[in-house]
Structure formats: structure tokens, C-alpha cells
C-alpha positions in Angstrom: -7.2 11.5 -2.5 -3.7 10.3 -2.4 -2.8 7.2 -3.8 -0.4 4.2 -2.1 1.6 1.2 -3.6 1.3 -1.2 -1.1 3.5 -4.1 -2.0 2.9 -7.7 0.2 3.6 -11.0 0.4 2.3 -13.9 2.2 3.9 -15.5 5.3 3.2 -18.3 7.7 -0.8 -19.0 7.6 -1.4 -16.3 5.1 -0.3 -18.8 1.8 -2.7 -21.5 2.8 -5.6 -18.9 4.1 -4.7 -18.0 0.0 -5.0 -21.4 -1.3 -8.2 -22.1 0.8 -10.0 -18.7 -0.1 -8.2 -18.2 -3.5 -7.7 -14.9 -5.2 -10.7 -13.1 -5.6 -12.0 -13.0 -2.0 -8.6 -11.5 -0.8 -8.7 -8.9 -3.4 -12.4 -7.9 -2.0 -10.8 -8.3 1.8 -8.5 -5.7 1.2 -11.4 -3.3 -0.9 -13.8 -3.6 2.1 -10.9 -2.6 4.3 -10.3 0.1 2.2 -13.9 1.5 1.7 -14.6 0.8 5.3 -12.4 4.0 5.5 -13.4 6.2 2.8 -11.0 4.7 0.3 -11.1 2.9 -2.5 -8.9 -0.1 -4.2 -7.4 1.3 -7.6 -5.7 -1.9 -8.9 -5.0 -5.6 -7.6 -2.6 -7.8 -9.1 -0.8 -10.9 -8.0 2.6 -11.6 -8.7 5.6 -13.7 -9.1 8.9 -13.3 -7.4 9.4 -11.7 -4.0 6.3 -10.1 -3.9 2.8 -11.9 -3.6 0.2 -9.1 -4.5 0.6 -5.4 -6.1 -1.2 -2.9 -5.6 -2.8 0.4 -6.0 -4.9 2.0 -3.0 -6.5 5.3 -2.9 -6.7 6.9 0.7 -7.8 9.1 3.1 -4.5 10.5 4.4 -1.0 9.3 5.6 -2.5 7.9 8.7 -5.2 6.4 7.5 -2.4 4.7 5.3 -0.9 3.3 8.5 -3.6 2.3 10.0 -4.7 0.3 7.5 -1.3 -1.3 6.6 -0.7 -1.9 10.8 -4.4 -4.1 10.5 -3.3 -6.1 7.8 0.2 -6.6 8.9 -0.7 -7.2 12.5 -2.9 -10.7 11.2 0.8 -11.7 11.1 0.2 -13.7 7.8 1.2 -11.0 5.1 4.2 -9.0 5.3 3.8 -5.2 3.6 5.5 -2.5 1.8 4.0 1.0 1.4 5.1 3.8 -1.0 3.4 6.8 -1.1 2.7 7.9 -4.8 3.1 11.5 -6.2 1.5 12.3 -9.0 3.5 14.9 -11.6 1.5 18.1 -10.1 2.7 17.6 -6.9 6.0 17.0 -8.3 5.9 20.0 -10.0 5.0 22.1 -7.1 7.8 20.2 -4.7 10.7 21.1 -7.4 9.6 24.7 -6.8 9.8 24.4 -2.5 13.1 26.5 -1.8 15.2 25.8 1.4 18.7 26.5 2.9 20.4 23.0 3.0 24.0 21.7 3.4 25.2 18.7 1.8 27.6 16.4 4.2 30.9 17.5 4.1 29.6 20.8 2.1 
């Protein structure tokens, strides 16, 4: 299943829904939104700096990705980041994908 970083942080409402709730019951928010689509939550971390919360998602598929990123984002109280993660066999097998490409000004 592929795996997603999904960086946020909290805006607006979303700090003092944090500070009412505290940290545990918004790590298992986000694992019943992930399992509620066949995923699962790898890792949960909170953080300092510009980002709020870290982590690790397995999913589905790219659009399940989205959609569960645009439900979280669309509560307008966490902004989001997603990466999709490779893992080094699928790096390995993209370093062998030929193709005829031009660079710029090549």
C-alpha cells in the first residue's frame, strides 16, 4: 500500500479544538479517517516550528490520498502538505524507465 507524509499545521479554530481535545484524540481522528478507508496510520508526531503534526499514512491509492487530505483541509482549521513516499524498490525500478527527453535549451 503506498505510504504518504502528510505534513499540517493548525490554523484558525484548529489550535484551540487542540488545546480543548489535546493530542491523543487528534492522533485517533486522523487513524479512524484513515481506516474508515482501508488505511492505516504508520506514525504520529507533533512538532515544533512551522509544522504542527508529522506524519506517516499508509493508503489505498493517490486518490484516496486526496480525498482524505481535501476532508481534513476542507474543516478549514488545519492546513496540509502531502508527499508521496517511494520506497528504494520503486526507486530502483524508476531509474531503469527509459524515455526520449530534451532538456530546455538542449
Amino acid at each position: 500500500m503506498p505510504k504518504y507524509l502528510v505534513q499540517a499545521s493548525y490554523i484558525g479554530d484548529g489550535v484551540q479544538g487542540l488545546r480543548k481535545e489535546g493530542g491523543s484524540a487528534r492522533r485517533a481522528a486522523v487513524e479512524k479517517a484513515c481506516s474508515s478507508v482501508g488505511g492505516k496510520l504508520d506514525a504520529f508526531y507533533y512538532a515544533f516550528g512551522d509544522t504542527d503534526v508529522v506524519t506517516v499514512i499508509d493508503l489505498p491509492d493517490n486518490a484516496t490520498a486526496a480525498g482524505v487530505v481535501l476532508l481534513i483541509a476542507a474543516s478549514g482549521k488545519v492546513d496540509i502538505k502531502t508527499t508521496v513516499l517511494l520506497t528504494p524498490e520503486e526507486v530502483d525500478a524508476a531509474v531503469k524507465v527509459g524515455g526520449d527527453y530534451r532538456p530546455p535549451g538542449g
